[in-house]
C-alpha positions as CSV (number, residue, x, y, z in Angstrom):
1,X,22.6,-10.6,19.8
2,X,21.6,-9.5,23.0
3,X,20.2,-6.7,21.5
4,X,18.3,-7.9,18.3
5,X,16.8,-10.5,21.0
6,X,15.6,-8.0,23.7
7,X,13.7,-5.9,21.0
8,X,12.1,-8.8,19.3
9,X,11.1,-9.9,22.7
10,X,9.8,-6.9,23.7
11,X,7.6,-6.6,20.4
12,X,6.4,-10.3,21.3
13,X,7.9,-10.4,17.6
14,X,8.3,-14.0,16.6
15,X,9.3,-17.0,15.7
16,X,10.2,-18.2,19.4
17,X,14.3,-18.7,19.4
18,X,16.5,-20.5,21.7
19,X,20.3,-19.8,20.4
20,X,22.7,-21.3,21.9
21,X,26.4,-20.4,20.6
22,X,28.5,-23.0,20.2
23,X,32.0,-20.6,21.8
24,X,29.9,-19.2,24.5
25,X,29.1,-20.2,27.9
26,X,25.1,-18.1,26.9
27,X,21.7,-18.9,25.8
28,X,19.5,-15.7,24.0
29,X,16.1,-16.3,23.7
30,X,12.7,-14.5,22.1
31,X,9.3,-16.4,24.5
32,X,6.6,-16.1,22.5
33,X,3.5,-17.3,24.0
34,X,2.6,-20.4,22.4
35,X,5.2,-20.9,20.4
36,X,7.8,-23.8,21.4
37,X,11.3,-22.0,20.5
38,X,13.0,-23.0,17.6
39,X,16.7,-24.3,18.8
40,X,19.5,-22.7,16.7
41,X,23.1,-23.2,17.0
42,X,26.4,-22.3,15.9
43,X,29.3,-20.0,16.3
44,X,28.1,-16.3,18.1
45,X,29.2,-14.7,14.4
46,X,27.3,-16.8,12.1
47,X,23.8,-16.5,14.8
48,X,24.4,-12.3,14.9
49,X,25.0,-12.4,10.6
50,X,21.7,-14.4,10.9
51,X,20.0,-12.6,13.7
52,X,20.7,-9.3,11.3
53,X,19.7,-10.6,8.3
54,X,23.1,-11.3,6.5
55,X,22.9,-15.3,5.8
56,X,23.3,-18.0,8.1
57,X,26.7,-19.5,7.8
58,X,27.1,-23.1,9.3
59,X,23.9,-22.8,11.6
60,X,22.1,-25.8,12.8
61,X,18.7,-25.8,13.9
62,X,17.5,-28.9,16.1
63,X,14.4,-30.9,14.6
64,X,14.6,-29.1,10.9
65,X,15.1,-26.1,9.2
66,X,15.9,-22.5,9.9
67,X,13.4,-20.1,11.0
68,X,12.2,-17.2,8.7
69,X,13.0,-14.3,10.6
70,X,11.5,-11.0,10.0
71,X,13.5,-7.9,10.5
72,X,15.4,-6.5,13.4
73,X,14.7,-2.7,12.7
């Protein structure tokens, strides 16, 4: 996650993300300038399948849907 993350936040690539796993002491974020980051949680494997474009498992986001995420590549 930490990697997918860093590259969309270097390529100002949105939507803003704040992830917060629900078995790790971490936060990964993508600041987007503007944007007030959408809060996803849920296990570190279901937010890296998501992250990578392979469904979202039991994810929660806080105040409504998902995201639409573009790709990591």
């Amino acid at each position: 996650m930490t990697d997918i993350t860093a590259l969309w936040q270097r390529k100002a690539q949105g939507p803003a993300l704040l992830l917060r796993p629900d078995d790790r002491d971490a936060e990964y974020r993508v600041d987007i300038d503007g944007e007030t980051p959408h809060v996803v949680r849920g296990s570190t494997v279901d937010l890296a399948r998501w992250l990578s474009g392979r469904g979202s498992g039991d994810l929660k986001a806080e105040g409504g849907e998902l995201p639409k995420l573009g790709g990591w590549l």
